[in-house]
N, C-alpha and C positions, 0 to 999 in steps of 0.2 A: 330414284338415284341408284347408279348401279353398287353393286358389292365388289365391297374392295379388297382384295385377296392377297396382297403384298407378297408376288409372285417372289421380288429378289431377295428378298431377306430370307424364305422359307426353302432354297431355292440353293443360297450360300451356308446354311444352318446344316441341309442335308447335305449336302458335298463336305463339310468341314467332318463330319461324324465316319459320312463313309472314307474319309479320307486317313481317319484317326485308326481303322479298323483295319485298313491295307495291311494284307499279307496274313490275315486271320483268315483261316480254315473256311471253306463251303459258304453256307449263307451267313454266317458271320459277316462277312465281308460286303456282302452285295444286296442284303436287305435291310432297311432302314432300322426298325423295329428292332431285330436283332442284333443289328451291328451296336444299337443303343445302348443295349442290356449288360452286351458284350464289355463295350468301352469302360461301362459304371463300374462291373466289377473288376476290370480290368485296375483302373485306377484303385480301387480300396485296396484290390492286392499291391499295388506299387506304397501307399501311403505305409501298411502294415509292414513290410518287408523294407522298407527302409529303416522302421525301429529294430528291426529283427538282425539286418544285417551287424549295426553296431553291438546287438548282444554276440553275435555269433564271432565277430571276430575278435572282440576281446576275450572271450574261451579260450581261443585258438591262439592269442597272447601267451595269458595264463599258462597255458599246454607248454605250451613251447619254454615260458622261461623258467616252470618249473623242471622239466624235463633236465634245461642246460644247467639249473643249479644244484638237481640231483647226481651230475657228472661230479660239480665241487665239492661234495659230501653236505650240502644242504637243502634247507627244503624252499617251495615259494613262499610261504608262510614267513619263515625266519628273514630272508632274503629282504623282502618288503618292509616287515617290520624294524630291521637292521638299515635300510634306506630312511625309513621315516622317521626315527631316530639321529641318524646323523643330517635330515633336514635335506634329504639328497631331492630334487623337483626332478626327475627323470620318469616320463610316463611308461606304461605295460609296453605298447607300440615300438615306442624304440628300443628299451629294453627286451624284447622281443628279435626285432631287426639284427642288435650285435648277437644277441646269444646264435643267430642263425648263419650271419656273414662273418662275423670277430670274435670268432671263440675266446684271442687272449684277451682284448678288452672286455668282452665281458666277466670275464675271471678275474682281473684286474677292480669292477665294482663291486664284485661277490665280496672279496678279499675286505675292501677299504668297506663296506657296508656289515661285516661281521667282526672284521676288529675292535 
């Protein structure tokens, strides 16, 4: 009986990997083996940095609406805690957004959230 080697499955397996590898440096790209290795870590780094990015840009919230509420003579601390208090549902994100593009609306929440 001959040996069955399932030429097109093994055939489509490697085209989809090197295909995944396109545009990666040297042999990265054009050896089986490596473009493998390549790909695996590629992807852990895409899974890890997708958690990463949502830390990173709520920092960069923070930053920002503390910054615009240190112009109001307050801090983010206060600011926050004076929203959660009056029950205000307004996340860092957009709270962020006005203090960047609407300076007077945001002065405007400063105001009604430390009254």
């Amino acid at each position: 009986m001959p040996r069955s080697q399932n030429k097109v499955a093994s055939h489509r397996r490697r085209k989809r990997i090197l295909a995944s590898a396109k545009g990666y440096w040297g042999a990265r790209s054009k050896v089986l083996t490596v473009a493998k290795h390549h790909i695996d870590k590629g992807l852990q780094y895409a899974y890890r940095d997708r958690k990463t990015k949502k830390r990173t840009f709520r920092q960069l919230w923070i930053t920002r609406i503390n910054a615009a509420a240190r112009l109001h003579g307050t801090t983010y601390s206060r600011l926050i805690a004076g929203l959660d208090k009056k029950q205000v549902g307004i996340n860092r994100k957009i709270l962020a957004e006005l203090a960047v593009s609407n300076p007077d609306a945001f002065a405007e929440v400063v105001k009604f959230a430390l009254a």
